[in-house]
Each structure stands twice: as structure tokens, then as C-alpha cells.
C-alpha positions as CSV (number, residue, x, y, z in Angstrom):
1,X,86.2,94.8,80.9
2,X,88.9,95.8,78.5
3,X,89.9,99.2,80.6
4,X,90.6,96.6,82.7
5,X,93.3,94.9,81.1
6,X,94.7,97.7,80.3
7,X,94.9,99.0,83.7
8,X,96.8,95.7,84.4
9,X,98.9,96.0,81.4
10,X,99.7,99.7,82.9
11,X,101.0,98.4,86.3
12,X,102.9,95.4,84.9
13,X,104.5,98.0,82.6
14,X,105.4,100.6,85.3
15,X,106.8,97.8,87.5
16,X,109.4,96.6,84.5
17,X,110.5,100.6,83.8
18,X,110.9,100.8,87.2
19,X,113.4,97.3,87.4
20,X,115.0,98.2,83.9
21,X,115.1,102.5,84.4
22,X,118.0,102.1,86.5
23,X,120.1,100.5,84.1
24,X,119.2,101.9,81.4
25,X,119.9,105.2,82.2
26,X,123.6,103.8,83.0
27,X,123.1,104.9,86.6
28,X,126.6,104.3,88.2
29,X,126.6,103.1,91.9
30,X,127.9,106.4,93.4
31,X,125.6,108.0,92.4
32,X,122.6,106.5,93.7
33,X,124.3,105.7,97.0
34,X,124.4,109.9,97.5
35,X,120.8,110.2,96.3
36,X,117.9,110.5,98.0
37,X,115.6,107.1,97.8
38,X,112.5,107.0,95.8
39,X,109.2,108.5,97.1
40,X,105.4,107.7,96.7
41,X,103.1,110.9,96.7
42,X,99.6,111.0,97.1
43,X,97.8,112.6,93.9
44,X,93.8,112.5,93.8
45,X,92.6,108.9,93.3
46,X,96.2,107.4,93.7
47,X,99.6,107.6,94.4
48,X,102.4,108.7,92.6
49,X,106.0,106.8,92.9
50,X,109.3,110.0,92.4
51,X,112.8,108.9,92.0
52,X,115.9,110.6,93.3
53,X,115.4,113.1,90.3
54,X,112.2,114.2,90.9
55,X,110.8,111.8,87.5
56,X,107.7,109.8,87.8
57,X,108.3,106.6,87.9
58,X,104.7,104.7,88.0
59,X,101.1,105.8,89.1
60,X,98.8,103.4,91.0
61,X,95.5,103.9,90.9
62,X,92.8,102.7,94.0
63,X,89.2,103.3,94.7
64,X,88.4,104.9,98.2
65,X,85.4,103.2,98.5
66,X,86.1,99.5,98.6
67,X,82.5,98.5,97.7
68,X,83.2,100.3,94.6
69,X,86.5,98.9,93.9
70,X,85.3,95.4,94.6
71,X,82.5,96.5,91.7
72,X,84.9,97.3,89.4
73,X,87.4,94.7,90.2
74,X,89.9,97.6,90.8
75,X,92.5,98.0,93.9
76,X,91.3,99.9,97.0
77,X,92.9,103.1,98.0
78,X,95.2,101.2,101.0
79,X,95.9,98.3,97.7
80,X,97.3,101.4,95.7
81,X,99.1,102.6,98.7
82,X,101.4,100.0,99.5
83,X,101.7,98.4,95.7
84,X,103.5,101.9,95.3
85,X,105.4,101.8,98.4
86,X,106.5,98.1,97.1
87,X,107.8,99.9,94.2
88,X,109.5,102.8,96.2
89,X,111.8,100.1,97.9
90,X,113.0,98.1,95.1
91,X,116.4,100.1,95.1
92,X,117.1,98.5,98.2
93,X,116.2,95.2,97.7
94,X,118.3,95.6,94.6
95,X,121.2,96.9,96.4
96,X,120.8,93.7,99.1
97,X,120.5,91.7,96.1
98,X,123.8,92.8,94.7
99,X,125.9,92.9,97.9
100,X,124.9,89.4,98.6
């Protein structure tokens, strides 16, 4: 039961690095209107989320079985998917955000 707090703890803390990276790297508009937007990448039992730089960002794990996942209480394989396509899209959002 712990690992799975943890694993909760892990996603909630990927999620905030990937809302506070940005800025605190100093990022400057410019230059993340020229670069290239993040990327998810399938790895084995996941998916990976790749900013503009090529620097990992967050991993989301999934279970391809969901009878397995539902045992474990863990996300499914499609779950992990589109959690880290959610994440790959937040420098839009932002950007809508801040032109708004």
C-alpha cells in the first residue's frame, strides 16, 4: 500500500516540476515560441514526457492489463497515455492563459 503513495506522490511531483520548470529556468518567451513543443515517448511500461531540449520532464507509469491495474489500484496503459499527453500540452494552455 505504501508504493502506492509514493507512486502518487511521484506524479503530483512531476506535474508541479513540470508547471514551475519553465520559470525557473528563466525561460524567456522567445525562446520557447521558436522551440519545438513537448513530446511524450513510449518507454516499456509507460510513457515518457521530453521538453523542447530533449530533458525528461515526468514518467507515467500504466499497467497493460487493466485487470492487473485495477488489482493494484494502478493507472492502465491508455490512463498513462493521455495523463502524459495532458502534461505535454500545458505550454499551451499556459501560453492561452497568458495572452488572455
Amino acid at each position: 500500500m505504501r508504493l502506492i503513495s509514493w507512486q502518487r506522490l511521484g506524479i503530483i511531483a512531476s506535474v508541479i516540476w513540470v508547471v514551475v520548470g519553465p520559470s525557473y529556468f528563466h525561460l524567456n518567451r522567445e525562446d520557447n515560441d521558436r522551440r519545438i513543443p513537448w513530446t511524450v515517448e513510449p518507454i516499456e511500461g509507460g510513457f515518457k514526457v521530453m521538453d523542447s531540449n530533449g530533458q525528461t520532464l515526468a514518467y507515467v507509469y500504466g499497467h497493460a492489463d487493466p485487470r492487473d491495474a485495477g488489482i493494484a489500484k494502478a493507472l492502465t496503459l491508455d490512463e498513462a497515455r493521455r495523463i502524459a499527453s495532458n502534461i505535454a500540452k500545458l505550454p499551451e494552455l499556459l501560453k492561452q492563459i497568458a495572452t488572455n
